[in-house]
N, CA, C and O atoms as a GROMACS GRO file, in nm:
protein
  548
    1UNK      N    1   0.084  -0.119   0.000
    1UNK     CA    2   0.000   0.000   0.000
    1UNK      C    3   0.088   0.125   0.000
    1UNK      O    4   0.193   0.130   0.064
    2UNK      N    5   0.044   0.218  -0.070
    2UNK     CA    6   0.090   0.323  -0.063
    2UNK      C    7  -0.007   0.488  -0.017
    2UNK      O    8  -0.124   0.502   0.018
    3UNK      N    9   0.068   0.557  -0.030
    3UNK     CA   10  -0.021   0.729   0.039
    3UNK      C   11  -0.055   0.766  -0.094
    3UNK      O   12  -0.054   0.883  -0.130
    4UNK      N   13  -0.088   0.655  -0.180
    4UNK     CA   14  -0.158   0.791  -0.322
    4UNK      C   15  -0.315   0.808  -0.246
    4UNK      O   16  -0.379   0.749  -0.158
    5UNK      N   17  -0.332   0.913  -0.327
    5UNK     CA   18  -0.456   0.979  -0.251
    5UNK      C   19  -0.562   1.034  -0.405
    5UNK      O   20  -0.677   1.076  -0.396
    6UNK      N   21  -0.502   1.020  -0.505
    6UNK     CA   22  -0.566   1.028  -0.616
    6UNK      C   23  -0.715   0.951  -0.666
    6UNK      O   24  -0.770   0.856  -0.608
    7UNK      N   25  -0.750   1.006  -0.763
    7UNK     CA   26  -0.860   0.897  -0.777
    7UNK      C   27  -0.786   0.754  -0.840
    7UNK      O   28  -0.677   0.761  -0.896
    8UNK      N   29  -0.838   0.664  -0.829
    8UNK     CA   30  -0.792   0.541  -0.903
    8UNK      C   31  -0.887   0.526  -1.015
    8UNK      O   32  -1.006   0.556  -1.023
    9UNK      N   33  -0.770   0.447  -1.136
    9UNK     CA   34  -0.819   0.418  -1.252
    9UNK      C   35  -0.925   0.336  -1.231
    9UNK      O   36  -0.914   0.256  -1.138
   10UNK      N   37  -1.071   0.338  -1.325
   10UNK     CA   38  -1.113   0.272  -1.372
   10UNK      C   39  -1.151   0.131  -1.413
   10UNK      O   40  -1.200   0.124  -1.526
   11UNK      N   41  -1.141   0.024  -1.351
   11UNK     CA   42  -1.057  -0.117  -1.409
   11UNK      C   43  -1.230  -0.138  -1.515
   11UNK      O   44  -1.345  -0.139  -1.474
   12UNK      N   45  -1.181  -0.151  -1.647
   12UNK     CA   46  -1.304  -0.210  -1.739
   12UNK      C   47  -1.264  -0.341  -1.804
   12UNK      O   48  -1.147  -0.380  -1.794
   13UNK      N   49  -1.333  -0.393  -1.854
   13UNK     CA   50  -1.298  -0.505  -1.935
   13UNK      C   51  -1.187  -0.475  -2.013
   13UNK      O   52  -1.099  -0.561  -2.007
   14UNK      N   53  -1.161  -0.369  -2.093
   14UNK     CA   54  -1.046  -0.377  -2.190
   14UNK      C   55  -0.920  -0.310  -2.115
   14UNK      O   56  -0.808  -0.281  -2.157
   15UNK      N   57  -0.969  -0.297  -2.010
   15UNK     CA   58  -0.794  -0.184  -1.934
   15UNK      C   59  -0.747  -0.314  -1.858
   15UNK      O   60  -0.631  -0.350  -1.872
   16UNK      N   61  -0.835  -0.388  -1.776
   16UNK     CA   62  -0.808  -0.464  -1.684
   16UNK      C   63  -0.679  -0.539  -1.755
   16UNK      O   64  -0.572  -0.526  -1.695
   17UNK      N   65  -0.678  -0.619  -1.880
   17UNK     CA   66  -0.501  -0.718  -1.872
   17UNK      C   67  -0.385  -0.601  -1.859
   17UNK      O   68  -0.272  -0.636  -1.824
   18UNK      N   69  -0.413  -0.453  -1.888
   18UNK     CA   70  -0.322  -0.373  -1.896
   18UNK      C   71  -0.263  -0.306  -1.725
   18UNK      O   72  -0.157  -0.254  -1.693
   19UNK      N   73  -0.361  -0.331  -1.663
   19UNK     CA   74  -0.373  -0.286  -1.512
   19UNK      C   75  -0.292  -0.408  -1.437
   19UNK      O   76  -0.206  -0.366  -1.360
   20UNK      N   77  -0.304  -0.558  -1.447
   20UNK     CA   78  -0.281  -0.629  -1.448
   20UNK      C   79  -0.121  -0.685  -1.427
   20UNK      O   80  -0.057  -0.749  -1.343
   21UNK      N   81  -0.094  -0.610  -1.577
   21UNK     CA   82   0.045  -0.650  -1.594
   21UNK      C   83   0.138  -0.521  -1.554
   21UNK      O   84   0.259  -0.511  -1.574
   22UNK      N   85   0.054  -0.428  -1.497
   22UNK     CA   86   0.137  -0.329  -1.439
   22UNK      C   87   0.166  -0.341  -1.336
   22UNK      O   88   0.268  -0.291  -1.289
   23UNK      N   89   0.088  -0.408  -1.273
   23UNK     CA   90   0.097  -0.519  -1.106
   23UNK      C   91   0.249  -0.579  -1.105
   23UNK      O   92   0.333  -0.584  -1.016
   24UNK      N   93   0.250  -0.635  -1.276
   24UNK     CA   94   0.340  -0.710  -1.264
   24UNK      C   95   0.497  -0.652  -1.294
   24UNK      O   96   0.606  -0.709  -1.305
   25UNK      N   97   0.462  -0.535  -1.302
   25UNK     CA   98   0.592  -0.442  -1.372
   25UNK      C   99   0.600  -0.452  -1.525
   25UNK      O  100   0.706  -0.467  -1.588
   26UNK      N  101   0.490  -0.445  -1.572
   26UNK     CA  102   0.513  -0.480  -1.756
   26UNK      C  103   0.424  -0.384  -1.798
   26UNK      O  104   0.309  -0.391  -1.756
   27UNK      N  105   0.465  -0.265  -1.897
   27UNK     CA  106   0.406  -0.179  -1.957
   27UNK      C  107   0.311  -0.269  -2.090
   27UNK      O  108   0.376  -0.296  -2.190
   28UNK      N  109   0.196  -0.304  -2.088
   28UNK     CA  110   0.119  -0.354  -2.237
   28UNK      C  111   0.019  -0.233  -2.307
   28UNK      O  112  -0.080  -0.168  -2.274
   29UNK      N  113   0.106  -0.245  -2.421
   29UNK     CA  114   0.013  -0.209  -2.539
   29UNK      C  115  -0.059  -0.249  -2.615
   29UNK      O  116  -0.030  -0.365  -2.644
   30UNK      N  117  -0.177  -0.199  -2.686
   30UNK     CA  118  -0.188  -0.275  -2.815
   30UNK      C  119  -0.154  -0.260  -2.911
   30UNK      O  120  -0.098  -0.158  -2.949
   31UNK      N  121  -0.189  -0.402  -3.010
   31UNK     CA  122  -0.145  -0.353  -3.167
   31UNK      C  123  -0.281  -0.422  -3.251
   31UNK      O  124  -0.348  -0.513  -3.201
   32UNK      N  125  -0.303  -0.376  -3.358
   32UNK     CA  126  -0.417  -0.419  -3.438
   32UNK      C  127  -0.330  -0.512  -3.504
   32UNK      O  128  -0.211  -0.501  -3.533
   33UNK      N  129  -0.428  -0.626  -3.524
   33UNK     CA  130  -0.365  -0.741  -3.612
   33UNK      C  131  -0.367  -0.712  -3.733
   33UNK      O  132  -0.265  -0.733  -3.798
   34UNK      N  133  -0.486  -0.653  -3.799
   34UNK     CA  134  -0.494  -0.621  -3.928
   34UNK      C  135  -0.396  -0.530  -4.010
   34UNK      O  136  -0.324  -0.552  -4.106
   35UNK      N  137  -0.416  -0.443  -3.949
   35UNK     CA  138  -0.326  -0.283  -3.958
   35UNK      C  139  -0.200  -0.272  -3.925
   35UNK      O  140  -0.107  -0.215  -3.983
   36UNK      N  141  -0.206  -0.338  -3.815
   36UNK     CA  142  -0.050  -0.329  -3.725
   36UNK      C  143  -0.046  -0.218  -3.662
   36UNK      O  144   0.063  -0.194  -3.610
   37UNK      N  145  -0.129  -0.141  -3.649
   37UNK     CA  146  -0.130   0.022  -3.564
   37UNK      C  147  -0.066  -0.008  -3.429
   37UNK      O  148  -0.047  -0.122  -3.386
   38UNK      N  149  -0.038   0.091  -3.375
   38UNK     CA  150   0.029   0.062  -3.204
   38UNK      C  151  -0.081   0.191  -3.112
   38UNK      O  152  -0.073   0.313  -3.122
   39UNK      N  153  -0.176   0.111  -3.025
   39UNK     CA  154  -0.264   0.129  -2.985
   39UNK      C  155  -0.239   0.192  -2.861
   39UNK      O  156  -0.212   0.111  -2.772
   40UNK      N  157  -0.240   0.334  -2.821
   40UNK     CA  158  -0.280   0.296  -2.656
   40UNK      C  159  -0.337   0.453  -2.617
   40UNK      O  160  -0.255   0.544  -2.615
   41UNK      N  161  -0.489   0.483  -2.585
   41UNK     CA  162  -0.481   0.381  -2.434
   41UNK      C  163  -0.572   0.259  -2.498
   41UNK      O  164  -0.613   0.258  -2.614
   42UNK      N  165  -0.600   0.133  -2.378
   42UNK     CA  166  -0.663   0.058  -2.444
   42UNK      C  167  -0.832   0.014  -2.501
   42UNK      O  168  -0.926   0.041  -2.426
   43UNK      N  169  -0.854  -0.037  -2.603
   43UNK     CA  170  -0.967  -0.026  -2.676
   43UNK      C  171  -0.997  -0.151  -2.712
   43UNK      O  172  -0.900  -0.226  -2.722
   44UNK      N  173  -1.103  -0.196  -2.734
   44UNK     CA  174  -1.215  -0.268  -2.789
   44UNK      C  175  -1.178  -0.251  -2.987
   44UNK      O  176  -1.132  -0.349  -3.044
   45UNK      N  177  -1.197  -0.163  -3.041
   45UNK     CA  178  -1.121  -0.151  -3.148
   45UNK      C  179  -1.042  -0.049  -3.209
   45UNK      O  180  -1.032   0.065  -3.163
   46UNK      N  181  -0.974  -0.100  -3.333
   46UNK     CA  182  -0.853  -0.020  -3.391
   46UNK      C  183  -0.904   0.106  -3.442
   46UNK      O  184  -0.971   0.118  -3.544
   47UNK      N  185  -0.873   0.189  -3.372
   47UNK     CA  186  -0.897   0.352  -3.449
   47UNK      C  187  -0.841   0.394  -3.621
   47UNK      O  188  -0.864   0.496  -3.686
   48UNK      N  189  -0.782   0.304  -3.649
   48UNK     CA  190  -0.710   0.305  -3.751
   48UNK      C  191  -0.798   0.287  -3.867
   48UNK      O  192  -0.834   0.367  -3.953
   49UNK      N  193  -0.834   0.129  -3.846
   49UNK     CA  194  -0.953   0.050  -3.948
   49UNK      C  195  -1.044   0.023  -3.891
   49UNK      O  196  -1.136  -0.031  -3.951
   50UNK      N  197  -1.052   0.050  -3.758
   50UNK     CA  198  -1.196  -0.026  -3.697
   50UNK      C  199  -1.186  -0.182  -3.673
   50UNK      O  200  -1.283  -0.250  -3.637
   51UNK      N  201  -1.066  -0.228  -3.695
   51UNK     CA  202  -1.072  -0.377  -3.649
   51UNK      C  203  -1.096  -0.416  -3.508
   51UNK      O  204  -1.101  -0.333  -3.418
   52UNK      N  205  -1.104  -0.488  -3.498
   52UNK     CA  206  -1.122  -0.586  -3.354
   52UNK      C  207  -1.008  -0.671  -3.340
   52UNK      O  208  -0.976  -0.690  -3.223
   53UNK      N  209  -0.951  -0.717  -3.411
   53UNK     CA  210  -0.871  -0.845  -3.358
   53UNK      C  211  -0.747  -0.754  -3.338
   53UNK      O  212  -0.687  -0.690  -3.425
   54UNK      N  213  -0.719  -0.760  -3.190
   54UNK     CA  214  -0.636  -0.645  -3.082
   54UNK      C  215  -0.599  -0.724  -3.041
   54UNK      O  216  -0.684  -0.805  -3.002
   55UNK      N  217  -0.418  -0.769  -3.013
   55UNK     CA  218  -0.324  -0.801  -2.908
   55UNK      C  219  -0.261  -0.726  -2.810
   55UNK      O  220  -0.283  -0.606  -2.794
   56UNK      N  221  -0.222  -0.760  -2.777
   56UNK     CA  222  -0.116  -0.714  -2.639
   56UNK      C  223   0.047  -0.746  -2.708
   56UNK      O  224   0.092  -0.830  -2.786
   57UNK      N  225   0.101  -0.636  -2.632
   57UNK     CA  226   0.286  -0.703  -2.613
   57UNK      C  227   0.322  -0.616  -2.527
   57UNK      O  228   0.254  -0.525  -2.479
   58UNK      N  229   0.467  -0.656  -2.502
   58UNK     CA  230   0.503  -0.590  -2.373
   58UNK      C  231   0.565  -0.450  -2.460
   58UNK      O  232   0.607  -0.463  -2.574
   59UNK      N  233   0.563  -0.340  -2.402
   59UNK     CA  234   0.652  -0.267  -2.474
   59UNK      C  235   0.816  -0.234  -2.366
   59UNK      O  236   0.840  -0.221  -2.246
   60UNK      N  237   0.840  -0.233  -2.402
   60UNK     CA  238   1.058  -0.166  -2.383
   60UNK      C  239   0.980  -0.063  -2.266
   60UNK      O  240   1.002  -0.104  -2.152
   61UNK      N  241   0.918   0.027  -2.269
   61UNK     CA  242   0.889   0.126  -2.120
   61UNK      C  243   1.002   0.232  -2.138
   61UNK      O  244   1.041   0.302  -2.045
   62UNK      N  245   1.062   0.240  -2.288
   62UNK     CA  246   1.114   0.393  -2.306
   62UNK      C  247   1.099   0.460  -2.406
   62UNK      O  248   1.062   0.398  -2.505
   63UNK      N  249   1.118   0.594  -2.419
   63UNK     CA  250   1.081   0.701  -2.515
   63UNK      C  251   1.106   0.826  -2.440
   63UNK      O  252   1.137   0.855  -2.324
   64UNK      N  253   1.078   0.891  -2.555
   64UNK     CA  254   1.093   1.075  -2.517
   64UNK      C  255   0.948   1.114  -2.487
   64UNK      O  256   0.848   1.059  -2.534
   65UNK      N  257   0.952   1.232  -2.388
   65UNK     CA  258   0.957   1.331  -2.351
   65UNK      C  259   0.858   1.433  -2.472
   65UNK      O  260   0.905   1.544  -2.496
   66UNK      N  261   0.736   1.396  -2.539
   66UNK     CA  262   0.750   1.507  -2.621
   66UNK      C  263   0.624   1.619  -2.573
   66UNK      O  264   0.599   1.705  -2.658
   67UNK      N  265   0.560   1.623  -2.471
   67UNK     CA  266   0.520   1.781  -2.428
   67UNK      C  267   0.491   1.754  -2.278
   67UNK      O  268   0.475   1.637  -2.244
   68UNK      N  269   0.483   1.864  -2.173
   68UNK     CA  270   0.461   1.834  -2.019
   68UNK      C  271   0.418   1.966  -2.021
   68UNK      O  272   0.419   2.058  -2.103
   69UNK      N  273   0.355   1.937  -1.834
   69UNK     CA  274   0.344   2.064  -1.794
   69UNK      C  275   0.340   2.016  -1.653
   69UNK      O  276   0.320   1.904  -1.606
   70UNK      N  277   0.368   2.150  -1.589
   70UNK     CA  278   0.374   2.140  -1.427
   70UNK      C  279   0.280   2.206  -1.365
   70UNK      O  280   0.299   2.327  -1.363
   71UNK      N  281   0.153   2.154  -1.297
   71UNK     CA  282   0.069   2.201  -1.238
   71UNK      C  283   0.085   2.236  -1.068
   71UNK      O  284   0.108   2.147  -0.986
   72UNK      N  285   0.071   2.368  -1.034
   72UNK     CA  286   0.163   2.482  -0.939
   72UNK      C  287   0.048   2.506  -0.868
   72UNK      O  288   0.053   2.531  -0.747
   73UNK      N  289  -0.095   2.500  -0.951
   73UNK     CA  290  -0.200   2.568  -0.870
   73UNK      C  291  -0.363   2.539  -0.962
   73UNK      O  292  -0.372   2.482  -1.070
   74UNK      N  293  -0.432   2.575  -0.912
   74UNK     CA  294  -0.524   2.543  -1.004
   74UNK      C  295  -0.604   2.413  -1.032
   74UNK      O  296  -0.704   2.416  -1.103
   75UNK      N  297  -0.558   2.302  -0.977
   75UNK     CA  298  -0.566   2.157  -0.998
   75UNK      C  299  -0.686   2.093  -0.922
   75UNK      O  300  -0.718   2.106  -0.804
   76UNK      N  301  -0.761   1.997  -1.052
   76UNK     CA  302  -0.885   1.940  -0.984
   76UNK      C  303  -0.890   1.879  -0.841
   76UNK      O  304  -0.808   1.805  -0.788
   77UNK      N  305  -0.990   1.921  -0.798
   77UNK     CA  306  -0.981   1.894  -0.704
   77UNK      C  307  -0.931   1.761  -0.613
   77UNK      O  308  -0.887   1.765  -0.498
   78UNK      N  309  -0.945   1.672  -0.679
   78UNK     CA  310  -0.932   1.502  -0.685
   78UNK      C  311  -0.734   1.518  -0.649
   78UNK      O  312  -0.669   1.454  -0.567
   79UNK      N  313  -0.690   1.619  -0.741
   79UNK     CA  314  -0.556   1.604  -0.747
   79UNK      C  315  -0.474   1.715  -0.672
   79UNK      O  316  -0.358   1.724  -0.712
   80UNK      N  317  -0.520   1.820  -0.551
   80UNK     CA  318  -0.494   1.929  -0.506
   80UNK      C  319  -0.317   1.878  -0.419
   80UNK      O  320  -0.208   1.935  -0.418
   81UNK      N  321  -0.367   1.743  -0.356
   81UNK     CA  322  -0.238   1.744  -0.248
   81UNK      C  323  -0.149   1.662  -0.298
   81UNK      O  324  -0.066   1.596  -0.236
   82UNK      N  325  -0.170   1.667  -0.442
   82UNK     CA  326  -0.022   1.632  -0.501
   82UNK      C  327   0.057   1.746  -0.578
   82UNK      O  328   0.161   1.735  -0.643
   83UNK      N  329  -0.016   1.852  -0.552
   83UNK     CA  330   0.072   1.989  -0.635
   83UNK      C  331   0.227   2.013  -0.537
   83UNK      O  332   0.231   2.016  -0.414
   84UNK      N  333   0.311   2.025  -0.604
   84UNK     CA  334   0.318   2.066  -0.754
   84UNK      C  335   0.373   1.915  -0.868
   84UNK      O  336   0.484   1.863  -0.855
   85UNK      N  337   0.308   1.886  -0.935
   85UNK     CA  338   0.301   1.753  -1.012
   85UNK      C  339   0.336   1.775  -1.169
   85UNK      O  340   0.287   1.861  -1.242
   86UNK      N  341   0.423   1.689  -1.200
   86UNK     CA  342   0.445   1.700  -1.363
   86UNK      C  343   0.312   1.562  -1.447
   86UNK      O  344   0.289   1.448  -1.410
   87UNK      N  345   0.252   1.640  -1.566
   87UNK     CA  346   0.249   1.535  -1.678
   87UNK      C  347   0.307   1.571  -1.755
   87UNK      O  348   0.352   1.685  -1.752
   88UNK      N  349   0.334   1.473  -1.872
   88UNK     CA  350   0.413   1.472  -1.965
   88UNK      C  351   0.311   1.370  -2.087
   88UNK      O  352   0.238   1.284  -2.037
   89UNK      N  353   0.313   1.384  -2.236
   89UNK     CA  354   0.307   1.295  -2.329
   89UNK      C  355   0.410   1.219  -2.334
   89UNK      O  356   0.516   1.276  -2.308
   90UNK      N  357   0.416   1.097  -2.361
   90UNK     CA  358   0.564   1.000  -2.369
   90UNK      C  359   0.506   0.938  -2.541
   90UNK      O  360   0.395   0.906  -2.585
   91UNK      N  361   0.679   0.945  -2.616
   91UNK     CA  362   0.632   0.885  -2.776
   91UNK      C  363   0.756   0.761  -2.718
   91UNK      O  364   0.877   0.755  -2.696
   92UNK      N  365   0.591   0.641  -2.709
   92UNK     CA  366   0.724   0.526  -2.665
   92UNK      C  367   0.782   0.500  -2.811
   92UNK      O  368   0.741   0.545  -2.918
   93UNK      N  369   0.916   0.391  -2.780
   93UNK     CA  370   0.954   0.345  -2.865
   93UNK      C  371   0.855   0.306  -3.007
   93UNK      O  372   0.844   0.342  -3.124
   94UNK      N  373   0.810   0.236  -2.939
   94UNK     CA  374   0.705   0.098  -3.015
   94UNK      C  375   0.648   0.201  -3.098
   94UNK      O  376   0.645   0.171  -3.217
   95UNK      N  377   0.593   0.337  -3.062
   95UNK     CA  378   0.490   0.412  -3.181
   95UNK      C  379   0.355   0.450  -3.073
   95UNK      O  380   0.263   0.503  -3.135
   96UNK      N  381   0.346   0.444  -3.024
   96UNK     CA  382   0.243   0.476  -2.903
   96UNK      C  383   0.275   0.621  -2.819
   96UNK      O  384   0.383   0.645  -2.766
   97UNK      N  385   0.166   0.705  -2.819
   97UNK     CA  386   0.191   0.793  -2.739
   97UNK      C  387   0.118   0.787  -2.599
   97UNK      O  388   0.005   0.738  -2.607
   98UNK      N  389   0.148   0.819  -2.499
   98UNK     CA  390   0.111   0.817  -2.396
   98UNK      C  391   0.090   0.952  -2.256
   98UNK      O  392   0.173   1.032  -2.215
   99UNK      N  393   0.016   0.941  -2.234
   99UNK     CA  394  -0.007   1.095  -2.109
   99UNK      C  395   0.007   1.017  -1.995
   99UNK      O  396  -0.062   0.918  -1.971
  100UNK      N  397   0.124   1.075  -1.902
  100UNK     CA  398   0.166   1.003  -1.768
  100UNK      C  399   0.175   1.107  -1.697
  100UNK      O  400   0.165   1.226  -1.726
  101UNK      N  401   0.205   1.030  -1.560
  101UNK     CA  402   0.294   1.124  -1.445
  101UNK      C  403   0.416   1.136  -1.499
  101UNK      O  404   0.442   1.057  -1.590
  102UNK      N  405   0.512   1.225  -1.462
  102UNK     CA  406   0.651   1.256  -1.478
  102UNK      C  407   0.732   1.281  -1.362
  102UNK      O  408   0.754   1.394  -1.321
  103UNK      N  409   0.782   1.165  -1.304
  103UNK     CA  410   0.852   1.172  -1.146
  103UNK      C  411   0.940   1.159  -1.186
  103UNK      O  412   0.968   1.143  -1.305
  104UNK      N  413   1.071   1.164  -1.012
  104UNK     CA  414   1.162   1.128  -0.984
  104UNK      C  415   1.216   1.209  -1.058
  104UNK      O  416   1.289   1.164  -1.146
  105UNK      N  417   1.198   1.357  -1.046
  105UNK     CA  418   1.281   1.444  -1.173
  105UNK      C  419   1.246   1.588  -1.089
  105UNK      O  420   1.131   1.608  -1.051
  106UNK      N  421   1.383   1.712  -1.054
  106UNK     CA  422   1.288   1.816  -1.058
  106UNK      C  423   1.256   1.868  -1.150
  106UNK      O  424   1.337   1.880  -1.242
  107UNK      N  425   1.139   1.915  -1.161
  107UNK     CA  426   1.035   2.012  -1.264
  107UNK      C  427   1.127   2.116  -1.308
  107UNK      O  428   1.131   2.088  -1.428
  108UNK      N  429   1.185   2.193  -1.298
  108UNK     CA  430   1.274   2.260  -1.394
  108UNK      C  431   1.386   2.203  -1.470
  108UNK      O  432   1.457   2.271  -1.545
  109UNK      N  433   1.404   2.055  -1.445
  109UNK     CA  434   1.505   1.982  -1.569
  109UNK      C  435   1.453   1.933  -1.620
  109UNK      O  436   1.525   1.873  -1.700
  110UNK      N  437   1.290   1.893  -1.643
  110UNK     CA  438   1.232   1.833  -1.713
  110UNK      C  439   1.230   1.928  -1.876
  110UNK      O  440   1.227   2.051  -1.864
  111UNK      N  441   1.232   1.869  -2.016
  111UNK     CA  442   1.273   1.922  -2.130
  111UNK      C  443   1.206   1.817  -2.267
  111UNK      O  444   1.248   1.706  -2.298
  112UNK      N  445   1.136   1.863  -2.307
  112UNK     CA  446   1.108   1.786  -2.460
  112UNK      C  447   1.208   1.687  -2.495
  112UNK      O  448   1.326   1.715  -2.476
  113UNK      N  449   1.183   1.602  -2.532
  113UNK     CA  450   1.270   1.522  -2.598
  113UNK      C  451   1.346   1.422  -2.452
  113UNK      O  452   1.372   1.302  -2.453
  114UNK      N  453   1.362   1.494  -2.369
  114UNK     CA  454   1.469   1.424  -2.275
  114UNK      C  455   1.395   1.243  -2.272
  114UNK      O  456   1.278   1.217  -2.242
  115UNK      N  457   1.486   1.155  -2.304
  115UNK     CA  458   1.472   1.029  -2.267
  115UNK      C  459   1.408   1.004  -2.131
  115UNK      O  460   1.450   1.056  -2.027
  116UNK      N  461   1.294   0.914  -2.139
  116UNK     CA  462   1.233   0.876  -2.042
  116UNK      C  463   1.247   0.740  -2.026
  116UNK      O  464   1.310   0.670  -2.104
  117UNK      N  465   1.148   0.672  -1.852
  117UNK     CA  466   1.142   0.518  -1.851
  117UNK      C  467   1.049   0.476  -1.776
  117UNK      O  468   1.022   0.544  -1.677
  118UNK      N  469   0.995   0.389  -1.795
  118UNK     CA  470   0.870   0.382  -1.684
  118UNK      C  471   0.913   0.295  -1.567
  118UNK      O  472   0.964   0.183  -1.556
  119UNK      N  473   0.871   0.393  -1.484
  119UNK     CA  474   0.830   0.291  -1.373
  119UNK      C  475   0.691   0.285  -1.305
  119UNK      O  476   0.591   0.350  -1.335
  120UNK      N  477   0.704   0.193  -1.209
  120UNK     CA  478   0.506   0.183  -1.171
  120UNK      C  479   0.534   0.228  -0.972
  120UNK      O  480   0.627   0.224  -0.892
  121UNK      N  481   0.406   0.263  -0.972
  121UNK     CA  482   0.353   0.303  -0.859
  121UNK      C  483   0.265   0.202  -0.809
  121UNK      O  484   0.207   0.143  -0.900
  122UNK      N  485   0.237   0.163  -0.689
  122UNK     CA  486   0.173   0.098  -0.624
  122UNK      C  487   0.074   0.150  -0.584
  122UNK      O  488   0.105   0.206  -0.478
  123UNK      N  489  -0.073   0.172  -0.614
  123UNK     CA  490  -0.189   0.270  -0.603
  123UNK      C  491  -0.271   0.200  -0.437
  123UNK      O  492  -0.299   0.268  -0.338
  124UNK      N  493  -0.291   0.064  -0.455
  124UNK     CA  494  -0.310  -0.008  -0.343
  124UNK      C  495  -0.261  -0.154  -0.388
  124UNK      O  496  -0.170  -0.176  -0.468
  125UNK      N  497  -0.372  -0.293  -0.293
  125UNK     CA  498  -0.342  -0.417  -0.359
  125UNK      C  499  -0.356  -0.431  -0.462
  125UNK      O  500  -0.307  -0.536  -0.504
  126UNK      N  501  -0.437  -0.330  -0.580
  126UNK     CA  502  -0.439  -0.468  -0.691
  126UNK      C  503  -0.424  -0.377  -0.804
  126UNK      O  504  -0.440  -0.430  -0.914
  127UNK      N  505  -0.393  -0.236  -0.801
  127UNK     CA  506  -0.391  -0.186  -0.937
  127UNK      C  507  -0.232  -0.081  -0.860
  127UNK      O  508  -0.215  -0.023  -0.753
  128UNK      N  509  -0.152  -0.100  -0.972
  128UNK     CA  510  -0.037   0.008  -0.967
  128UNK      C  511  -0.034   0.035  -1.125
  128UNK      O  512  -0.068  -0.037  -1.220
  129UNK      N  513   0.025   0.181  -1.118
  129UNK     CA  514  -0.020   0.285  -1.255
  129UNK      C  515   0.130   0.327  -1.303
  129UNK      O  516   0.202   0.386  -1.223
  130UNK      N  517   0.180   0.295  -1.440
  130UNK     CA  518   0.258   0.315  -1.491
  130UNK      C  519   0.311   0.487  -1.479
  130UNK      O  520   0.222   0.572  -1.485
  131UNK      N  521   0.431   0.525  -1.465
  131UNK     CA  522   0.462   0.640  -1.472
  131UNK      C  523   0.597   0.680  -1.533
  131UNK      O  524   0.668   0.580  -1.550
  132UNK      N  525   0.652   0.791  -1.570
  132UNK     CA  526   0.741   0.787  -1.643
  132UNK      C  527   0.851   0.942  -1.594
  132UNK      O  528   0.834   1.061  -1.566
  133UNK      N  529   0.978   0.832  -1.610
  133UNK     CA  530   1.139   0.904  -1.500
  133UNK      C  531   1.209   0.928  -1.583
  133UNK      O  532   1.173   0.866  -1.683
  134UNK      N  533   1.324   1.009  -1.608
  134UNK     CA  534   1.414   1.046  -1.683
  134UNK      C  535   1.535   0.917  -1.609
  134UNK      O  536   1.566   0.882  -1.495
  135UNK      N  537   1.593   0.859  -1.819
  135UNK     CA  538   1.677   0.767  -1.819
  135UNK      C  539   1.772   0.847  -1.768
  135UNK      O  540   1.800   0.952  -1.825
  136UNK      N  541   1.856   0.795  -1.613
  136UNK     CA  542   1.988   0.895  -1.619
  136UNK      C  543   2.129   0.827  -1.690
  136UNK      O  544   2.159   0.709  -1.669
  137UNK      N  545   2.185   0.888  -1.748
  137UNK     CA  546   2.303   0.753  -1.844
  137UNK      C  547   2.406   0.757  -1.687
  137UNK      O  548   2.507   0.688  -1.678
   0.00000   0.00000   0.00000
């Protein structure tokens, strides 16, 4: 268990294997079988063609950095006593873009492009939520 105090995700039929394997420390995406699109967040079908036949894979859990912001004040209410908090878009490897937290970083070195990595948070027992740290070399 942890002190998040946020709302918790959602668990639906199509998030749940993705919630799942974040339990397990494994970032999953999808991909359309037809298309091959790289899917996320997750869906029922391909935005691409409209297909259905949707897999999973694990993805690598790195990429850049390509827009953030740091919320100082102002913040829904749900999310007040975590200010001051970074999100960020992440363009993973795989082709997937993603809207995360942006920890383990201070907010004024955070920068476009800078290499990122995910790691997960422990929300309570059964759902922990992917988030994303600057790779340090």
């Amino acid at each position: 268990m942890t002190d998040f105090v946020n709302p918790l995700p959602e668990l639906t039929t199509v998030s749940k294997p993705f919630y799942a394997a974040a339990k397990d420390r494994k970032l999953l995406i999808q991909r359309c079988r037809q298309c091959e699109q790289v899917i996320f967040y997750p869906k029922f079908c391909c935005p691409n063609c409209l297909g259905t036949d949707l897999d999973w894979f694990e993805s690598r859990g790195r990429g850049k950095l390509y827009s953030y912001t740091v919320v100082h004040a102002a913040a829904p209410e749900a999310f007040k006593l975590a200010i001051p908090y970074a999100i960020g878009v992440v363009d993973l490897d795989e082709g997937a873009r993603m809207l995360s937290w942006v920890v383990e970083c201070d907010h004024d070195k955070l920068v476009c492009d800078m290499e990122v990595e995910v790691t997960f948070k422990d929300l309570n027992e059964e759902v922990a939520l992917p988030m994303f740290r600057p790779v340090h070399a």
